[in-house]
C-alpha positions in Angstrom: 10.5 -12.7 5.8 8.6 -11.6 2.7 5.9 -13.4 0.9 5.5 -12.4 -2.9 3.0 -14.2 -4.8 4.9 -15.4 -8.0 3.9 -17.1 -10.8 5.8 -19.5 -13.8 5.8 -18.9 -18.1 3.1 -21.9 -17.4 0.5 -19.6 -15.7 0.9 -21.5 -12.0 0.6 -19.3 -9.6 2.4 -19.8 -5.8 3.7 -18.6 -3.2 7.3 -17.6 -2.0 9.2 -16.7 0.8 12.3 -14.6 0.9 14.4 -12.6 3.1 14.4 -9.8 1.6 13.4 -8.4 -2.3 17.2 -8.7 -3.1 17.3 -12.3 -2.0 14.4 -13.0 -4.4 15.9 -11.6 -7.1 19.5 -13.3 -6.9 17.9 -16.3 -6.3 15.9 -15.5 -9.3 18.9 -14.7 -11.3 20.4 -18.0 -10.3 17.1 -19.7 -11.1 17.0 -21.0 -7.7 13.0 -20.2 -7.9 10.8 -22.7 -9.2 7.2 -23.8 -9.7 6.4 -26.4 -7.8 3.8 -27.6 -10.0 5.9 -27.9 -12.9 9.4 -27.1 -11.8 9.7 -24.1 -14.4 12.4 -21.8 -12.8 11.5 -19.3 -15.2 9.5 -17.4 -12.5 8.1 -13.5 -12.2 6.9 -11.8 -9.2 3.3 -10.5 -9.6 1.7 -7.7 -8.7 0.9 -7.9 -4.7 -2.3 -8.1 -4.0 -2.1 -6.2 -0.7 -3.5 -3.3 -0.5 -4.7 -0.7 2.4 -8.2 -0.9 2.6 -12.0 -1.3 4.1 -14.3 -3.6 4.1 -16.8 -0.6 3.9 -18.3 0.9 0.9 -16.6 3.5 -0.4 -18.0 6.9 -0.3 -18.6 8.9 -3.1 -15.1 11.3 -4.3 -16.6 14.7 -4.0 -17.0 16.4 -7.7 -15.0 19.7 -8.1 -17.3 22.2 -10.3 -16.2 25.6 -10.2 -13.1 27.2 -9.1 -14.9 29.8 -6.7 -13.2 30.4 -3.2 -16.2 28.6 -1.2 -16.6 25.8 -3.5 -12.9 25.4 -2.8 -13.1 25.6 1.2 -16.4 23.1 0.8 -14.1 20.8 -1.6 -11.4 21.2 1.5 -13.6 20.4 4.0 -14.5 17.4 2.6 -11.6 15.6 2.0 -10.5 16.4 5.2 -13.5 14.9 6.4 -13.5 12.0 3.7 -10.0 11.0 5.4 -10.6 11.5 9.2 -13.9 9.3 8.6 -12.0 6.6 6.8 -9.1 6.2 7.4 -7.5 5.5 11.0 -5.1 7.7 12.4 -2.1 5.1 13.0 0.6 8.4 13.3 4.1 7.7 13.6 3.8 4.1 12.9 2.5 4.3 9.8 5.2 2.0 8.6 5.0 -0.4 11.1 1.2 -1.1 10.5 1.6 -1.0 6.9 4.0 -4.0 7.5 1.9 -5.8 9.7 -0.7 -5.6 7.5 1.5 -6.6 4.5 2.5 -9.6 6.1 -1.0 -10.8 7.5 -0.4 -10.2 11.5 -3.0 -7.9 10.9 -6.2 -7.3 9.2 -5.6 -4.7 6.3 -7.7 -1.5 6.6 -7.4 2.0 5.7 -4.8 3.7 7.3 -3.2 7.1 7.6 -0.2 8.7 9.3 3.4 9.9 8.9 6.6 8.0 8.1 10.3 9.3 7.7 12.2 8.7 4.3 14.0 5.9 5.6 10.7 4.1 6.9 9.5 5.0 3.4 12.2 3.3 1.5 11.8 0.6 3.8 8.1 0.0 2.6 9.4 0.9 -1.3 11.9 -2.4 -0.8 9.0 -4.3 1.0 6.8 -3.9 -2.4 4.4 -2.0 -0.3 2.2 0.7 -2.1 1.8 3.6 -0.3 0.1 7.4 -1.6 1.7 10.6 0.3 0.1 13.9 0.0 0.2 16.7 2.6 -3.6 16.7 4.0 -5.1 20.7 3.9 -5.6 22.3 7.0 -9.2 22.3 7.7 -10.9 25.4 6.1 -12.3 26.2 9.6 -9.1 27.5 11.1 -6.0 30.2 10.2 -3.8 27.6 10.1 
């Protein structure tokens, strides 16, 4: 089950529950959906709040200056270090804990790890917000 927070042309806002994101919008189609403060079943999903994030302050995105090769490595360096310091290495089941988190089993919090296209399209139908970039190797090693 999903839970999309929705809301009606009135401004209520509410909550619903659906199998899946095509369910919701057939049902929506139907105009099955409906406020249930003022039965207006002209209803739109809104933005989902859920996010992956800390409680923590965030620290300060490094400033890129010049383009000169050891500004570049120190840039390199720390982002690599920004992530590994903030974000917790959940590896292959990134897309498990992203789904626990989006449905409230647990706490959100920054997370980082890999997924495979189909877990990725799973989390894409879920309404799940996710950023994929390769992380550098660390400027410390050949790799």
């Amino acid at each position: 089950m999903i839970a999309y927070d929705l809301q009606c042309t009135k401004g209520h806002t509410f909550e619903g529950w659906f199998e899946s994101i095509k369910t919701f919008e057939q049902q929506q189609r139907k105009g099955l959906v409906a406020c249930p403060i003022c039965d207006d079943n002209r209803v739109e999903r809104l933005p989902s709040a859920f996010a992956i994030k800390s409680s923590q302050e965030p620290a300060a995105v490094p400033e890129v200056q010049t383009d000169t090769h050891g500004q570049k490595k120190e840039l390199t360096k720390e982002i690599i270090d920004f992530v590994e310091n903030n974000f917790d290495n959940v590896g292959a089941d990134f897309a498990k804990e992203a789904l626990k988190m989006h449905y409230g089993v647990t706490e959100p919090r920054n997370i980082r790890g890999v997924s495979s296209e189909t877990e990725e399209e799973t989390l894409k139908k879920e309404g799940i917000e996710f950023f994929k970039f390769p992380l550098p190797s660390s400027p410390d090693t050949d790799a």
